[in-house]
MOPAC internal coordinates of N, CA, C and O (Angstrom, degrees):
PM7 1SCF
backbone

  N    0.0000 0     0.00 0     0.00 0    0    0    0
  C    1.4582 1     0.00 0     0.00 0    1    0    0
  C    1.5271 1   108.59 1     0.00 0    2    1    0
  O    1.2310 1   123.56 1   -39.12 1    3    2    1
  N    1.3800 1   110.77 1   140.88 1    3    2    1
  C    1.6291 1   112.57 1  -168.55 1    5    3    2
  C    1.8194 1    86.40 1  -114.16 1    6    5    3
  O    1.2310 1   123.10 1   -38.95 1    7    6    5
  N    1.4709 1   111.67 1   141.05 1    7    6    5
  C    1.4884 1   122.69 1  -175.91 1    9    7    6
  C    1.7105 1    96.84 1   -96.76 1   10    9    7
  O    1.2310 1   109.57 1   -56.28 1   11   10    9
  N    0.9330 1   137.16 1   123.72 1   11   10    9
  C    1.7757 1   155.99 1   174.51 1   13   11   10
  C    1.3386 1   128.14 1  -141.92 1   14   13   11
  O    1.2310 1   129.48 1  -104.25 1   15   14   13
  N    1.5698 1    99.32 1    75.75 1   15   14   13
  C    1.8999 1   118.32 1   171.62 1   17   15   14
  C    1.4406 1    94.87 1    73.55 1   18   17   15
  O    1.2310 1   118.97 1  -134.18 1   19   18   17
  N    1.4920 1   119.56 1    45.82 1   19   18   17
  C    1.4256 1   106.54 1   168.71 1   21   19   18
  C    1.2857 1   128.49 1    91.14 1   22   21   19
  O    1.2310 1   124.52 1  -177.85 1   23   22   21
  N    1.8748 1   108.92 1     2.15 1   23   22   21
  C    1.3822 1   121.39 1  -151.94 1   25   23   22
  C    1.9746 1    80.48 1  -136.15 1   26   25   23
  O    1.2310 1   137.74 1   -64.85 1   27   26   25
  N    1.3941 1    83.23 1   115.15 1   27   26   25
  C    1.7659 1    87.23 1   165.52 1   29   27   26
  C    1.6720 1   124.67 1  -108.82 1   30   29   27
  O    1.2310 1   125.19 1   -65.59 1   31   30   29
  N    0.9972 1   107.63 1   114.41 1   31   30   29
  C    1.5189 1   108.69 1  -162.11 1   33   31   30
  C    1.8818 1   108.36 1  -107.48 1   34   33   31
  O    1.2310 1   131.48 1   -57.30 1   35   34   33
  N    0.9551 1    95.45 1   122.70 1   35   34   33
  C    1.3107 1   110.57 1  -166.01 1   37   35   34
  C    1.8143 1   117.29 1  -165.32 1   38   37   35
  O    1.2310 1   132.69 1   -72.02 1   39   38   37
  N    1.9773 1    93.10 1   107.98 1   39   38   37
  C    1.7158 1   108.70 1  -168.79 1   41   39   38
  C    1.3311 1   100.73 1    79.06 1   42   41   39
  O    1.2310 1   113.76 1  -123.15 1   43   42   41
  N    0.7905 1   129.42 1    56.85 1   43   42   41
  C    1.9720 1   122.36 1  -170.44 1   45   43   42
  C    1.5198 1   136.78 1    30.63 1   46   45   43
  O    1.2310 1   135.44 1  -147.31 1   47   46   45
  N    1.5043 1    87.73 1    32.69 1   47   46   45
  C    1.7219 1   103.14 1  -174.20 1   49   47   46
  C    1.4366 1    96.31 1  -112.22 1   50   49   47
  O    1.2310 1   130.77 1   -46.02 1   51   50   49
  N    1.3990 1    96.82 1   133.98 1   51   50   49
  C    1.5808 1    93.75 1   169.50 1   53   51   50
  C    1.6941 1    98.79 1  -114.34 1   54   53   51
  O    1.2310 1   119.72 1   -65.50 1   55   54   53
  N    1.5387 1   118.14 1   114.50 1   55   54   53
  C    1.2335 1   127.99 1   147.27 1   57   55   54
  C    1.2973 1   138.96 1   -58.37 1   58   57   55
  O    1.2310 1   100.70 1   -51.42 1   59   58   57
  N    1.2421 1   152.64 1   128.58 1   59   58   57
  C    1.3007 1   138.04 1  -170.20 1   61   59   58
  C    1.6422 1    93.21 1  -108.04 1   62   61   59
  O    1.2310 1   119.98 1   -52.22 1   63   62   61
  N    1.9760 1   117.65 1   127.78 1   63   62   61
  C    0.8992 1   124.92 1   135.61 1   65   63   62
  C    1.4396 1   143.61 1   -80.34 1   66   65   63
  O    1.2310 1   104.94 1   -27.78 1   67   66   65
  N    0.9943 1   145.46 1   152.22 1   67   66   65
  C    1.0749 1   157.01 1  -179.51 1   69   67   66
  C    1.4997 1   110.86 1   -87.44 1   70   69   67
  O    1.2310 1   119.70 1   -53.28 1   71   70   69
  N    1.6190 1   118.18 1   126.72 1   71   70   69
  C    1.9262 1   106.64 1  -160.58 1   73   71   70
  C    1.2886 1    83.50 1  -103.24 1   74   73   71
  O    1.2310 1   100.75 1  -145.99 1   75   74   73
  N    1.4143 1   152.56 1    34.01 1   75   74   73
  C    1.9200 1   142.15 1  -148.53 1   77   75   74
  C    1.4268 1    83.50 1   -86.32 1   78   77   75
  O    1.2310 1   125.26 1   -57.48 1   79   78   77
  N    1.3488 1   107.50 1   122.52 1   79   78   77
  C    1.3920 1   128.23 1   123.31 1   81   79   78
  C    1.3657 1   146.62 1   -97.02 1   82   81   79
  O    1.2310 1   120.46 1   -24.09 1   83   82   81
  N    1.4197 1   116.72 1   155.91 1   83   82   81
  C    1.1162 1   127.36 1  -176.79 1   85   83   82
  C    1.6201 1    99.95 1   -73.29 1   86   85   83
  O    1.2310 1   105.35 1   -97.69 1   87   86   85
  N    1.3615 1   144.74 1    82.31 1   87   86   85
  C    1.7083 1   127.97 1   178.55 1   89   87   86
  C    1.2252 1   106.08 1  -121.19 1   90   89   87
  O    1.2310 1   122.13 1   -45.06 1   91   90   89
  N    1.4671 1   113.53 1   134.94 1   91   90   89
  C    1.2508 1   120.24 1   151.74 1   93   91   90
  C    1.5703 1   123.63 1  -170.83 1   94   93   91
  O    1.2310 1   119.96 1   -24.45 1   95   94   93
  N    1.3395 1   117.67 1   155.55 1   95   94   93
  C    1.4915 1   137.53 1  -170.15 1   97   95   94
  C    1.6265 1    99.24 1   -51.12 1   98   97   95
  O    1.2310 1   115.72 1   -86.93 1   99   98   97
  N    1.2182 1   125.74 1    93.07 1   99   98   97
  C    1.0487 1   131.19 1  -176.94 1  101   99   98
  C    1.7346 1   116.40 1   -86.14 1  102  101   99
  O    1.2310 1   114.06 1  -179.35 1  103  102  101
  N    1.2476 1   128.86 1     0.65 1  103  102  101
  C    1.6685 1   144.75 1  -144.64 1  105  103  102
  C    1.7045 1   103.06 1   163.83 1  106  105  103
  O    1.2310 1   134.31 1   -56.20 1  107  106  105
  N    1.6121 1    89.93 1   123.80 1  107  106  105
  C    1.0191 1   128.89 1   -82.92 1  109  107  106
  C    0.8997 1   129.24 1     0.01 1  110  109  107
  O    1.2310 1   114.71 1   -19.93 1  111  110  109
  N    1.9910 1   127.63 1   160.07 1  111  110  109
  C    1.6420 1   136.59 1   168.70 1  113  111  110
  C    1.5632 1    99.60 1   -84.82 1  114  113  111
  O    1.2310 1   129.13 1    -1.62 1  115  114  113
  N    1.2068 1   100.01 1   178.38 1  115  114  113
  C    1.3426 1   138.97 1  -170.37 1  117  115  114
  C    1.9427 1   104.14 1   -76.54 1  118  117  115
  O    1.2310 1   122.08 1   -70.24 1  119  118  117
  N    1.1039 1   113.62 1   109.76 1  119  118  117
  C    1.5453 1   120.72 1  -168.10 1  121  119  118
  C    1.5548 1   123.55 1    77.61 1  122  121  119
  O    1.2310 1   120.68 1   177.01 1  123  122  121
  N    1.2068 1   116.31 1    -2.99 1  123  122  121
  C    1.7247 1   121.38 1   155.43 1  125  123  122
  C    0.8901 1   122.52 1   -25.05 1  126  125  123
  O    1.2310 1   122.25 1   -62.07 1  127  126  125
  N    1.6269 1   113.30 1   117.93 1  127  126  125
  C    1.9880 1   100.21 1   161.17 1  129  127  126
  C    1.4520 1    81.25 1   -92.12 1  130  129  127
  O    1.2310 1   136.68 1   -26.62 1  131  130  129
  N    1.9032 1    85.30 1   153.38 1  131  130  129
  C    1.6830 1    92.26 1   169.14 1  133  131  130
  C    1.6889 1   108.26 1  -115.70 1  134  133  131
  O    1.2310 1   104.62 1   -53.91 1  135  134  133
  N    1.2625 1   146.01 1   126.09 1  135  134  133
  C    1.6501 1   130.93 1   175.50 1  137  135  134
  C    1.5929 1   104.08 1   -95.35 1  138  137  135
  O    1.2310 1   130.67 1   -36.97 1  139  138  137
  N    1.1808 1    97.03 1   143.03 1  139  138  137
  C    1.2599 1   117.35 1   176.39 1  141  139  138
  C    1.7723 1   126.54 1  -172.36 1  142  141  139
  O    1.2310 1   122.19 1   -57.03 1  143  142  141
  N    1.4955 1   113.41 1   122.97 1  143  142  141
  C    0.9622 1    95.98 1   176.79 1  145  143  142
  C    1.8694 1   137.99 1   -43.45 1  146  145  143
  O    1.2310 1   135.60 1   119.55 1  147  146  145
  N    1.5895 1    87.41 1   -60.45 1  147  146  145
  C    1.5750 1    88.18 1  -170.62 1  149  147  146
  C    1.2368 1   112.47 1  -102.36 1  150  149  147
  O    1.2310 1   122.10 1  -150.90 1  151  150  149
  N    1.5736 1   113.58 1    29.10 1  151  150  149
  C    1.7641 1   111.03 1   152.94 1  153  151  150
  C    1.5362 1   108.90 1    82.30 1  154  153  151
  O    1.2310 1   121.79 1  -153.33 1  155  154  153
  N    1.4333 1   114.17 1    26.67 1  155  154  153
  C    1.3228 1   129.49 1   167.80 1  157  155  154
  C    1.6924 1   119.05 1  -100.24 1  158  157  155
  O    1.2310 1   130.67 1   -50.28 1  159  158  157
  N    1.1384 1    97.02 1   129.72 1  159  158  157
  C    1.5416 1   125.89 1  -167.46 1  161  159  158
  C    1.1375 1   120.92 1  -107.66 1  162  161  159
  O    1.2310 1    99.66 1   -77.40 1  163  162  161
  N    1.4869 1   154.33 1   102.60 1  163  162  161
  C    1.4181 1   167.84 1  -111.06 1  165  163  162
  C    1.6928 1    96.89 1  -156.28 1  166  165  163
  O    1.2310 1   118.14 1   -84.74 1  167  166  165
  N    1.6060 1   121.14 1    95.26 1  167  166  165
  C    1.1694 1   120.88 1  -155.38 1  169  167  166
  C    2.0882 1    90.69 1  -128.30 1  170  169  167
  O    1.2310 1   121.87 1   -29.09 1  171  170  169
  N    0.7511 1   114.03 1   150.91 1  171  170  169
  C    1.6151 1   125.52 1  -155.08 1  173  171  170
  C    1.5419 1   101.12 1  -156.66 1  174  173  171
  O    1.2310 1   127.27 1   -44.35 1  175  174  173
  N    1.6125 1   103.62 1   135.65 1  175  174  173
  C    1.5089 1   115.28 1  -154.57 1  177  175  174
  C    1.1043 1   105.44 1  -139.22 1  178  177  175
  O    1.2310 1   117.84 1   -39.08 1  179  178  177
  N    1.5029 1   121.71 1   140.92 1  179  178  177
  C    1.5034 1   125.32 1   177.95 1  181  179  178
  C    1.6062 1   108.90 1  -119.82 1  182  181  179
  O    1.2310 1   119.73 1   -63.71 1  183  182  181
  N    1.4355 1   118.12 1   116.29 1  183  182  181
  C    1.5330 1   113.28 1   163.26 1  185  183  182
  C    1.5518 1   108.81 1  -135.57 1  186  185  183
  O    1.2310 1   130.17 1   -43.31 1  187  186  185
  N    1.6382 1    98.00 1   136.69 1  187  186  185
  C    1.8188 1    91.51 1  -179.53 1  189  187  186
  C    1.7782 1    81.78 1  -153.41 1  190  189  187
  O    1.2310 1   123.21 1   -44.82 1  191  190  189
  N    1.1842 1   111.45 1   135.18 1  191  190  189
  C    1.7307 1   120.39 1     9.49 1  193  191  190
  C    1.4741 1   116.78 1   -91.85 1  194  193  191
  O    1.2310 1   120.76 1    -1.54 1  195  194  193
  N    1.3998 1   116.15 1   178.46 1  195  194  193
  C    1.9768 1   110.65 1  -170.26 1  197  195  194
  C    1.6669 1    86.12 1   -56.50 1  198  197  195
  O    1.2310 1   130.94 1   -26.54 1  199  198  197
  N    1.2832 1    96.50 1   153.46 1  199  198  197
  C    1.6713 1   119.59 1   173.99 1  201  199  198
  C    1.8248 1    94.48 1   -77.45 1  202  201  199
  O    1.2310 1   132.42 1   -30.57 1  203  202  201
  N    1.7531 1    93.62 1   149.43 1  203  202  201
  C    0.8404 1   111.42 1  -141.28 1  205  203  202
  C    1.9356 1    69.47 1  -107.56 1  206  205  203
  O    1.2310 1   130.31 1   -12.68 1  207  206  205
  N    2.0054 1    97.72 1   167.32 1  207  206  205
  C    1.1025 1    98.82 1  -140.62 1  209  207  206
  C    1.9005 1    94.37 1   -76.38 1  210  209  207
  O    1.2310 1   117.26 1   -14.00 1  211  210  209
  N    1.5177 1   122.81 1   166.00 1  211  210  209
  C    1.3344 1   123.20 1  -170.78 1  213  211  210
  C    1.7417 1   119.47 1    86.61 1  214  213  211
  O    1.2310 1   130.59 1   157.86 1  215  214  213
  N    1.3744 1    97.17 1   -22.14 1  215  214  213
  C    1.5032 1   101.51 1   177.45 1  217  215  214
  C    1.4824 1   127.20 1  -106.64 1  218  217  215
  O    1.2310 1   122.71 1   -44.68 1  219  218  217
  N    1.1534 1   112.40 1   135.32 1  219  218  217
  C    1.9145 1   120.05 1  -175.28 1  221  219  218
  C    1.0038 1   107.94 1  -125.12 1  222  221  219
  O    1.2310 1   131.41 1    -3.41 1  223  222  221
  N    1.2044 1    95.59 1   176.59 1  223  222  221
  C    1.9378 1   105.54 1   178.04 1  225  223  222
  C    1.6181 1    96.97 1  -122.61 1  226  225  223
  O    1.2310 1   132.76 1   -23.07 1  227  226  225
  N    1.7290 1    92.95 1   156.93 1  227  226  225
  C    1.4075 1   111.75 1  -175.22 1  229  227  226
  C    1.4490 1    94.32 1  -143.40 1  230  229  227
  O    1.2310 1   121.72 1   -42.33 1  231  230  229
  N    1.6418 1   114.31 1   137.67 1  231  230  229
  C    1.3327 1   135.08 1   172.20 1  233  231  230
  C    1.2866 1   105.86 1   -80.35 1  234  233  231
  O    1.2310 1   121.38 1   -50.21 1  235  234  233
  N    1.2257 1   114.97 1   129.79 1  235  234  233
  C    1.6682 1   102.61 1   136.87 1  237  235  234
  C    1.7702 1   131.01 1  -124.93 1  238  237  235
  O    1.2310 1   134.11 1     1.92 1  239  238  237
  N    1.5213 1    90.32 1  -178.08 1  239  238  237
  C    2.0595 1    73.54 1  -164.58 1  241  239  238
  C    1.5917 1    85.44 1  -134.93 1  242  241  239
  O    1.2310 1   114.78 1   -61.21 1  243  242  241
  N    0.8873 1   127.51 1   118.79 1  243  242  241
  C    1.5578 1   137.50 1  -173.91 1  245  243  242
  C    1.1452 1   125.98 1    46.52 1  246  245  243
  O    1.2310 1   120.44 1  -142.25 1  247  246  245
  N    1.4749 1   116.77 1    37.75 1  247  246  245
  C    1.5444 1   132.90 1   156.24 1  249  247  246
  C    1.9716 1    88.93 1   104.48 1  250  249  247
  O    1.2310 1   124.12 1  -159.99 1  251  250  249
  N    1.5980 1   109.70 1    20.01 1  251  250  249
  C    1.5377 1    73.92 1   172.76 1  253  251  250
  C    1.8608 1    88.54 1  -139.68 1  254  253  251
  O    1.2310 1   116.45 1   -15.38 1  255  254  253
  N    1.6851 1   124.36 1   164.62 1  255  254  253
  C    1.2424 1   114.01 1  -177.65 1  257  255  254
  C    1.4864 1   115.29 1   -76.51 1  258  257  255
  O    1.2310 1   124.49 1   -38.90 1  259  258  257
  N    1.6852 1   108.99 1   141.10 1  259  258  257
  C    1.4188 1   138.71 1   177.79 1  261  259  258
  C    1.2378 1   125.12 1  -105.41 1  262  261  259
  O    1.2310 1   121.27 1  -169.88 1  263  262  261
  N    0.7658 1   115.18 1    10.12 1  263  262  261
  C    1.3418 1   128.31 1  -169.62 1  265  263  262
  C    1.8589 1   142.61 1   142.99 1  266  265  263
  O    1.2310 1   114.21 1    -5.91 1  267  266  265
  N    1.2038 1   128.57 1   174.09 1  267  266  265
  C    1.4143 1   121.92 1   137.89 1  269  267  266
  C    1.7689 1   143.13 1  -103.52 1  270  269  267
  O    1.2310 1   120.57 1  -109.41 1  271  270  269
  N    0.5174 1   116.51 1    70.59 1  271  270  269
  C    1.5197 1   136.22 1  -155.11 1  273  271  270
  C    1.5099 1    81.70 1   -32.08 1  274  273  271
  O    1.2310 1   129.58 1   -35.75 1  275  274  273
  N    1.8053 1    99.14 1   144.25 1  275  274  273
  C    1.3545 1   104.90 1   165.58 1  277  275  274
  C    1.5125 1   105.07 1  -130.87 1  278  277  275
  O    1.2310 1   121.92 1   -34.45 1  279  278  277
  N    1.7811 1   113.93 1   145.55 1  279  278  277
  C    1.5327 1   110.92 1   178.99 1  281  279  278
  C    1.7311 1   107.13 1    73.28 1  282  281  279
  O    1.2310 1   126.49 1   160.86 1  283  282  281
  N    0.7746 1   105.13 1   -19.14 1  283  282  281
  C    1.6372 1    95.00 1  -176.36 1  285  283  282
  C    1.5100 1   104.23 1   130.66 1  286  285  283
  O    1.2310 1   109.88 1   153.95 1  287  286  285
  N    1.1480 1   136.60 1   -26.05 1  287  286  285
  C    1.7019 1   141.57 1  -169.29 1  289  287  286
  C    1.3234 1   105.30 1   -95.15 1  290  289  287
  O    1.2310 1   131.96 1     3.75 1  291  290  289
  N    1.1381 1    94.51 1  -176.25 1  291  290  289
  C    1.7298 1   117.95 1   163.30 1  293  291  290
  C    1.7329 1   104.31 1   176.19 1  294  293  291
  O    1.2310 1   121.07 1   -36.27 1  295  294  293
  N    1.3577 1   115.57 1   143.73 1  295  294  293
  C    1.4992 1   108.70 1   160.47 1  297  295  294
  C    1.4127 1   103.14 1  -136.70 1  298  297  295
  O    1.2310 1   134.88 1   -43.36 1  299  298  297
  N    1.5079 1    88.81 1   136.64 1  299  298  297
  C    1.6011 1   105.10 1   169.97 1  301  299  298
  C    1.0982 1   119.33 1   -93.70 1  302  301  299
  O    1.2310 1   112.72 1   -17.03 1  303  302  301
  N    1.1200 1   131.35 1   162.97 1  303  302  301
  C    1.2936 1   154.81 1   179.49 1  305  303  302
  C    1.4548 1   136.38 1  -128.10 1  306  305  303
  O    1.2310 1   121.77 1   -43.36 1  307  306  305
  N    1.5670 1   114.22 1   136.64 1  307  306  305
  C    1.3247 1   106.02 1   174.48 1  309  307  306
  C    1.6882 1   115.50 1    74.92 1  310  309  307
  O    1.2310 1   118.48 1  -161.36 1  311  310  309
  N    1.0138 1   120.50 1    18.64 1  311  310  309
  C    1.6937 1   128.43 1   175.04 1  313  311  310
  C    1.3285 1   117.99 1   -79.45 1  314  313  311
  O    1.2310 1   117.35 1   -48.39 1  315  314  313
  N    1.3491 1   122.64 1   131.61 1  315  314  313
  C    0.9629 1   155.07 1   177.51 1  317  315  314
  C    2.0015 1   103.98 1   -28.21 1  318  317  315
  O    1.2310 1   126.82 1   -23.62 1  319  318  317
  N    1.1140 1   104.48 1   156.38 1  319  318  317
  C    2.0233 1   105.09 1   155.61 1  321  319  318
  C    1.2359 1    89.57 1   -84.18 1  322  321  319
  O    1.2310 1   129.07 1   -35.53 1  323  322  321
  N    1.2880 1   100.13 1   144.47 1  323  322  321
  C    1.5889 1   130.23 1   144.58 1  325  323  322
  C    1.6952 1   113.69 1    98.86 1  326  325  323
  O    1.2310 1   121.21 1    21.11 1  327  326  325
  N    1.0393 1   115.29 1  -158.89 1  327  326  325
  C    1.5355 1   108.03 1  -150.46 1  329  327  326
  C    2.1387 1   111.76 1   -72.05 1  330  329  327
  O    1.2310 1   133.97 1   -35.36 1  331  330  329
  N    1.4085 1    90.59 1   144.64 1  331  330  329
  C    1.6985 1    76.72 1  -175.43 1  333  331  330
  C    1.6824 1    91.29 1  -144.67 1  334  333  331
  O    1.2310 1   120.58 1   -22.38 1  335  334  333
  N    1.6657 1   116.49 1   157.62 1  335  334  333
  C    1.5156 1   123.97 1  -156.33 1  337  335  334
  C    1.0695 1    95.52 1  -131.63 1  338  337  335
  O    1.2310 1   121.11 1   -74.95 1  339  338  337
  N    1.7490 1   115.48 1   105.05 1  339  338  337
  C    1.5685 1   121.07 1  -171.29 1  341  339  338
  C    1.9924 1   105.38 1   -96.33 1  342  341  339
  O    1.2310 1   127.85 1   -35.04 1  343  342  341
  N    0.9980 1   102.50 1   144.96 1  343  342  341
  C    1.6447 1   109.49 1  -177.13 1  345  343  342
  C    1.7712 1   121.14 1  -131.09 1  346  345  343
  O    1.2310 1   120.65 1   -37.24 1  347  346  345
  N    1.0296 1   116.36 1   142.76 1  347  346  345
  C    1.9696 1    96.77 1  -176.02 1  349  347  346
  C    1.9239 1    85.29 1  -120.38 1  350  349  347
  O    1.2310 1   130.16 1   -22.22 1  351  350  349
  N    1.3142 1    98.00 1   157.78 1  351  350  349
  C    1.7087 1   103.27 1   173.50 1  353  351  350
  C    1.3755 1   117.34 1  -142.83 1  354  353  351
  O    1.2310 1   115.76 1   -39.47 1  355  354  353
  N    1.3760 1   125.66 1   140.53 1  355  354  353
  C    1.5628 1   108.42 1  -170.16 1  357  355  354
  C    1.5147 1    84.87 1  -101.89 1  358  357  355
  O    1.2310 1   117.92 1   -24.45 1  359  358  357
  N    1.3107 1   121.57 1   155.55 1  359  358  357
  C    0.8387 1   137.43 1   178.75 1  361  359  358
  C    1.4554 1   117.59 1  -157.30 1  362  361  359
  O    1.2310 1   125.16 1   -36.25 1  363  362  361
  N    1.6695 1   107.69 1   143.75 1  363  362  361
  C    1.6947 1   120.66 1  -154.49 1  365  363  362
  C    1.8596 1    95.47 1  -109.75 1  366  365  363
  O    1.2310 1   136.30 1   -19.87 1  367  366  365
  N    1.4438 1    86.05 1   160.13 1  367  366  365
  C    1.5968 1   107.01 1  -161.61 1  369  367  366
  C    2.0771 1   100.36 1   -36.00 1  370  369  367
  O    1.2310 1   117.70 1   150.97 1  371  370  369
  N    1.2825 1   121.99 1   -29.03 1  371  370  369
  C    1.2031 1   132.29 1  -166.75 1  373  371  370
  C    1.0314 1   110.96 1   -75.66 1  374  373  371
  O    1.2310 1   107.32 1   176.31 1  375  374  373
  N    1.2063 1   141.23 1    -3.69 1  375  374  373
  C    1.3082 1   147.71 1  -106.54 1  377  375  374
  C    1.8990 1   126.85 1    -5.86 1  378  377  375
  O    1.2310 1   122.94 1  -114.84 1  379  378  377
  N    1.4207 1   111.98 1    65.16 1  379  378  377
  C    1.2570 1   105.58 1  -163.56 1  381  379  378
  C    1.4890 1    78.50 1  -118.49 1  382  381  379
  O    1.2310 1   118.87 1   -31.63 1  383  382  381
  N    1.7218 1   119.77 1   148.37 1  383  382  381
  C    1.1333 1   134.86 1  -173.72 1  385  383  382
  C    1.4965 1    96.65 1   -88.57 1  386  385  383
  O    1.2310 1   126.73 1   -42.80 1  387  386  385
  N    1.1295 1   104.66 1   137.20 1  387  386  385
  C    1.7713 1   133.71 1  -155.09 1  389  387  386
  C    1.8678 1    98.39 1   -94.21 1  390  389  387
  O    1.2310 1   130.50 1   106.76 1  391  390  389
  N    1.9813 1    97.35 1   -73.24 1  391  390  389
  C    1.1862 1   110.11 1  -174.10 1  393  391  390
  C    1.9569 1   104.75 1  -154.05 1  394  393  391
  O    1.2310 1   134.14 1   -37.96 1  395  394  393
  N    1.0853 1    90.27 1   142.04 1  395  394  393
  C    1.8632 1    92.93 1  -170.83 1  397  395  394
  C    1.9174 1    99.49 1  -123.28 1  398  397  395
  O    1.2310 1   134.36 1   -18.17 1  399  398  397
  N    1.2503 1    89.83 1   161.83 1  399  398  397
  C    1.8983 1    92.96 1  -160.85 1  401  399  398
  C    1.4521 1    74.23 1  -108.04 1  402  401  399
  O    1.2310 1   127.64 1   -11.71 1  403  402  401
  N    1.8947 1   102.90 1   168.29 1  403  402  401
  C    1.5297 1   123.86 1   145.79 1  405  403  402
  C    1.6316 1   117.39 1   -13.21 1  406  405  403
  O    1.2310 1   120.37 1   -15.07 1  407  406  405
  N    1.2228 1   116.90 1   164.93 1  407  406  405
  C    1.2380 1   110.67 1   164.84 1  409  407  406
  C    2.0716 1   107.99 1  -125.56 1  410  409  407
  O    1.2310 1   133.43 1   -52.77 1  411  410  409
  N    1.3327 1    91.66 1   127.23 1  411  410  409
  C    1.5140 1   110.29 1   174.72 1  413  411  410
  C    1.5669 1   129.12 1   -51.69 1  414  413  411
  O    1.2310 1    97.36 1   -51.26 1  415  414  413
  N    0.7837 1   157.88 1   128.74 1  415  414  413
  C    1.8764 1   138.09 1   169.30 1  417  415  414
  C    1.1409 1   105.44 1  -124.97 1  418  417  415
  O    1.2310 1   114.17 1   -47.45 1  419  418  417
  N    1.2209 1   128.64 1   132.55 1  419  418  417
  C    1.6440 1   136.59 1  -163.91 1  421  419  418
  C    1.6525 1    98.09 1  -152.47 1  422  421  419
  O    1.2310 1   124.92 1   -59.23 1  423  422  421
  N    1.3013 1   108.16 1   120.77 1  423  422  421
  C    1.3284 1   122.84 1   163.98 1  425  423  422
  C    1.9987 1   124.58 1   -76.83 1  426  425  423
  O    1.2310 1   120.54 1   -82.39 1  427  426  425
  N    1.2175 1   116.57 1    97.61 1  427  426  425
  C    1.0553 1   121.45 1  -170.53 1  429  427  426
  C    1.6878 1   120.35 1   -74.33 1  430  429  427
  O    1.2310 1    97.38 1   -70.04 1  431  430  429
  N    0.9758 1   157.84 1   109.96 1  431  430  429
  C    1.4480 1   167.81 1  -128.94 1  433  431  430
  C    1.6271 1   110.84 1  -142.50 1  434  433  431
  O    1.2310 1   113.21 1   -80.65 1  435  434  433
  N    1.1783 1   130.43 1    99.35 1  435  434  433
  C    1.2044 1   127.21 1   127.02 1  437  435  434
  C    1.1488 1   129.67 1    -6.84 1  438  437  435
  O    1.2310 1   124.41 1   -69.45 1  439  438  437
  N    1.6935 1   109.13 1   110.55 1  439  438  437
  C    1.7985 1    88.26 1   151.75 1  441  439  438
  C    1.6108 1    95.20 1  -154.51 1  442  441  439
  O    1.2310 1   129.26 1   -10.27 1  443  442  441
  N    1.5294 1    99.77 1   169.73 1  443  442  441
  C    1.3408 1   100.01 1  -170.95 1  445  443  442
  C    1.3296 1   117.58 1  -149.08 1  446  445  443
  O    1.2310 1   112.71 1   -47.42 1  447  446  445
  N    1.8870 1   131.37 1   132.58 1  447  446  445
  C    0.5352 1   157.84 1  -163.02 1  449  447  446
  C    1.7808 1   114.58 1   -10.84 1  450  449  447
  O    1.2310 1   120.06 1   -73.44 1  451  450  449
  N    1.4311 1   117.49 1   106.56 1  451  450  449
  C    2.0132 1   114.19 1   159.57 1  453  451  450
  C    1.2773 1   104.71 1   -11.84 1  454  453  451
  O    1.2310 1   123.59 1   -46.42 1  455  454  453
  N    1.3487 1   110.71 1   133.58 1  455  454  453
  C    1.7332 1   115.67 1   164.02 1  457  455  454
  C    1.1847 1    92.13 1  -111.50 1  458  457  455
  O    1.2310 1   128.07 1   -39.86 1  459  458  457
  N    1.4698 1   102.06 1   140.14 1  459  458  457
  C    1.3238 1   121.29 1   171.22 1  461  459  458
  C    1.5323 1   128.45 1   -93.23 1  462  461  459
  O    1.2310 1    69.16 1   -85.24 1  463  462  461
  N    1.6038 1   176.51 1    94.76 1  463  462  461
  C    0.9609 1   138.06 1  -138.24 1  465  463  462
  C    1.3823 1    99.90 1  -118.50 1  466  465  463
  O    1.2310 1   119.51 1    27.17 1  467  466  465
  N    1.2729 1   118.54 1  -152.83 1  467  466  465
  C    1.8731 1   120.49 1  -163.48 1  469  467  466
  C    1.5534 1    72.38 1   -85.74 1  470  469  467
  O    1.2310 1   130.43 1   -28.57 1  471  470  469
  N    2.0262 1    97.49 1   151.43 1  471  470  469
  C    1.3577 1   103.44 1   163.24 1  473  471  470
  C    1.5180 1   102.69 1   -98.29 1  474  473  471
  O    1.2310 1   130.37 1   -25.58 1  475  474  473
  N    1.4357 1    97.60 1   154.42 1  475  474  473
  C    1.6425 1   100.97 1  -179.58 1  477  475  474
  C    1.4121 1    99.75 1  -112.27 1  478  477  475
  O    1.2310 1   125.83 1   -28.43 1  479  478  477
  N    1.4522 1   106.41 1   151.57 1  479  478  477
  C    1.4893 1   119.43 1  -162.80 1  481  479  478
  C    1.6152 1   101.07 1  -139.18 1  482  481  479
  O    1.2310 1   126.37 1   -71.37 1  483  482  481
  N    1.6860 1   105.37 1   108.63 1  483  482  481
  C    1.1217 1   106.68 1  -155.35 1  485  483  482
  C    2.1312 1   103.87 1   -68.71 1  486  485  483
  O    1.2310 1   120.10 1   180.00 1  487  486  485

């Protein structure tokens, strides 16, 4: 049997599978502030069962793509303050989106390094 967009064809039958996964933004949750100096984001992914073969996942970060997550992660970089809308997408060898999870919202925060000043020594 040859697998084609979900369609298994086998003896001149075309069966329709079902691609359902279990996916979702597992890291960060849903209303997180995150702090960080330099606007790096540590994003963690759940899909079961393993994707089936031809299919990947694609991040996105405020409705546009961020990446390809590998292993389950991804870290971003360099993000903006303030609110950002994380998304995961399965997607087939064609690039046609398969199955897309919830969408995440995480408030990203600046922060920056303790200042120290001269110690005074009485």
């Amino acid at each position: 049997a040859t697998v084609v967009r979900n369609r298994v064809w086998s003896d001149d039958v075309t069966l329709f599978r079902d691609a359902t996964y279990a996916l979702a933004i597992v890291t960060p949750v849903e209303g997180q502030t995150v702090f960080s100096a330099t606007g790096t984001l540590d994003v963690g992914l759940s899909v079961t069962p393993a994707l089936q073969p031809g299919h990947s996942l694609r991040l996105l970060l405020d409705g546009a793509p961020a990446g390809l997550p590998q292993q389950g992660s991804l870290t971003l970089e360099a993000l903006s303050p303030g609110p950002h809308a994380l998304q995961v997408q399965v997607m087939d060898s064609s690039g046609e989106i398969v199955q897309s999870s919830g969408t995440v919202t995480v408030q990203m925060r600046r922060t920056q390094g303790r200042r120290i000043g001269p110690v005074r020594i009485p």
